[in-house]
Structure formats: structure tokens, C-alpha cells
C-alpha positions as CSV (number, residue, x, y, z in Angstrom):
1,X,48.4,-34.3,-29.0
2,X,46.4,-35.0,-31.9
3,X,47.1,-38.6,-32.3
4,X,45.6,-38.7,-28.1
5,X,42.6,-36.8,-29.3
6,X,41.9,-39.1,-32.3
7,X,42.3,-42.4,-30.0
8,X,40.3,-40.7,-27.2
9,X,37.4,-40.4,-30.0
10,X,37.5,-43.6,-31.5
11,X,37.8,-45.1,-27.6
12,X,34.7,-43.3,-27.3
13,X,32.4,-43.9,-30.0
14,X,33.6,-48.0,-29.3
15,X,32.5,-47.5,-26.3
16,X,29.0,-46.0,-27.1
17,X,28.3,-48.7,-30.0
18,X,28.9,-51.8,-27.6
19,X,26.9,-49.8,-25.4
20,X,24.4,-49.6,-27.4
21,X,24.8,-53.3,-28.7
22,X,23.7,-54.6,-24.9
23,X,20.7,-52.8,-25.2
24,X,19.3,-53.3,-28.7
25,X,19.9,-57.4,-28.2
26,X,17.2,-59.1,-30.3
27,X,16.6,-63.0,-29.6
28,X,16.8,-64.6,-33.1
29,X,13.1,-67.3,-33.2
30,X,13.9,-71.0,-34.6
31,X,11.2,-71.3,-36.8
32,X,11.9,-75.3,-37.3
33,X,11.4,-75.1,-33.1
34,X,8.6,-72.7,-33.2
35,X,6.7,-75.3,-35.3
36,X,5.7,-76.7,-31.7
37,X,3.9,-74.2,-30.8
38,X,1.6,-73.8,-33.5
39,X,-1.9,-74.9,-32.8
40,X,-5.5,-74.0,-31.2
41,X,-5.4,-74.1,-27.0
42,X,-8.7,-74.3,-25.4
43,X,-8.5,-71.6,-22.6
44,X,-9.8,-72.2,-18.9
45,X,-11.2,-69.5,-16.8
46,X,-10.6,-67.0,-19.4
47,X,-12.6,-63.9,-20.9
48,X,-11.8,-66.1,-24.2
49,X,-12.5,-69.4,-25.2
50,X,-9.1,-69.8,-26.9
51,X,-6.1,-68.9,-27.9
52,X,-4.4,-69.5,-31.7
53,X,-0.7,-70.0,-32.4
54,X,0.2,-69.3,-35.6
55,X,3.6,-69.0,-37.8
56,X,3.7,-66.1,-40.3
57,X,6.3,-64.9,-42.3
58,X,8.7,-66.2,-39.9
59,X,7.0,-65.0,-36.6
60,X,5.2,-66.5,-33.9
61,X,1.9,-64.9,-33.6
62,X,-0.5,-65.4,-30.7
63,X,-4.1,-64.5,-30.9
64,X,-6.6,-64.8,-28.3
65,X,-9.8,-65.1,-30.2
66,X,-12.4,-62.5,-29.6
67,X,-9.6,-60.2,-28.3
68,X,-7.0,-59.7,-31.0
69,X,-3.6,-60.7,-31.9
70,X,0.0,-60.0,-31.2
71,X,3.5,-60.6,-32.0
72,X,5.2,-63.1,-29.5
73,X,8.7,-62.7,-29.2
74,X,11.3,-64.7,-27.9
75,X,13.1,-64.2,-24.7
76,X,16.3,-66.3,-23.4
77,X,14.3,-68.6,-21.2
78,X,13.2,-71.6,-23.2
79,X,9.3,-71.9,-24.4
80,X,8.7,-68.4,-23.2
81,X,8.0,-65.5,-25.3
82,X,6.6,-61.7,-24.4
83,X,3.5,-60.7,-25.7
84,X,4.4,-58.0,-27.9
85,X,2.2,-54.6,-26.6
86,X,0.4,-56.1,-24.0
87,X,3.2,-56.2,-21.5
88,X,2.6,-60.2,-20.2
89,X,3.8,-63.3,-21.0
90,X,3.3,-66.8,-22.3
91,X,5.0,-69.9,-21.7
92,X,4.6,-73.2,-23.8
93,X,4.8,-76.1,-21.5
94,X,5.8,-79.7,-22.8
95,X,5.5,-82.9,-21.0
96,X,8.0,-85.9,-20.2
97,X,8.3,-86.6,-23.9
98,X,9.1,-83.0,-24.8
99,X,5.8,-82.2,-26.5
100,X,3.9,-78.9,-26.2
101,X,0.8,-79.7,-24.2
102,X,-0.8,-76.7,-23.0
103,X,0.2,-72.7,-22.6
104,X,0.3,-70.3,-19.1
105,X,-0.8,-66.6,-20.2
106,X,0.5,-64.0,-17.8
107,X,-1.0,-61.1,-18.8
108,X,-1.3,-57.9,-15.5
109,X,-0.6,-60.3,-12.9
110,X,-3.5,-62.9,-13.8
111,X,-2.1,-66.2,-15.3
112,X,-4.5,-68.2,-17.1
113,X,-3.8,-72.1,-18.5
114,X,-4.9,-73.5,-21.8
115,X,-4.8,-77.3,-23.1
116,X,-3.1,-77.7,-27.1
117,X,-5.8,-79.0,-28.7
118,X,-5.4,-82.4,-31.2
């Protein structure tokens, strides 16, 4: 009887660690890929006139000038990342020869384009 309670326990807290392993699931950023995105986009139709990619300390930061700057964090959909506590979006779009050439900001159901800037 004490061996089953033992197993039932350790069945248990397996159970509750994967558990919590689904939900907890970070996306690791490739900094050599993130390079891409790095750079000033000149923003149409926007409250801003553009928005700044940067790389620090191994994260991809976004800042829309004028407005301020967040965290954006990778998701599993290639070239899109969340804007970390402003609850939208932003997607890096490349053309045929791969390169990033302008950015779509989703931010509370408005999406707003900007072009990379040379």
C-alpha cells in the first residue's frame, strides 16, 4: 500500500511539472537572425514618424519614437514577434531575396506599415 501511494505521488507531481512545462514555453530569439531586423522604419499613417529596431543584451527591442519602447518577443511564426505589454504585434516582412524591407504593427486592431530605411 505504501509503495501504490509513493508511485501515485510521483505519477502526480510528473504530471503537474509537464503540465506546467506547456505553459511556461519560452521561444529562444536567434540573435545572428535577429540582426535583420535591426534598423530605423519610416512609419505611414501613424501617430509616429517611426519606429527603431534595436538588439540589446541579446533582445530585440522595438521603440516607436515619441511613444516609448518595448521588449519584442518571439513567437513560433517566423518574423513575428509580440509587443511585450502593449498586447499587439509586429511582423518583419522580407522580399523575394529574403531581405527585411518593411514592418506591419498590429497594435488594438489598427495595423500600420513602415518601410526599413537604408
Amino acid at each position: 500500500m505504501k509503495k501504490l501511494l509513493v508511485l501515485l505521488f510521483i505519477g502526480l507531481f510528473a504530471l503537474t511539472i509537464d503540465a506546467s512545462a506547456q505553459t511556461n514555453t519560452t521561444i529562444a530569439l536567434d540573435t545572428v537572425a535577429a540582426k535583420d531586423y535591426v534598423g530605423k522604419y519610416k512609419m505611414k499613417d501613424a501617430p509616429f514618424e517611426e519606429v527603431i529596431v534595436t538588439l540589446q543584451n541579446g533582445k530585440l527591442m522595438g521603440e516607436a519614437v515619441g511613444q516609448g519602447s518595448a521588449d519584442l518577443l518571439p513567437t513560433k511564426e517566423a518574423n513575428v514577434f509580440e509587443v511585450d505589454g502593449y498586447d499587439g504585434k509586429i511582423e518583419f516582412v522580407r522580399n523575394e531575396n529574403k531581405v527585411v524591407v518593411k514592418v506591419k504593427l498590429s497594435l488594438q486592431g489598427t495595423t500600420i506599415e513602415g518601410d526599413k530605411q537604408p
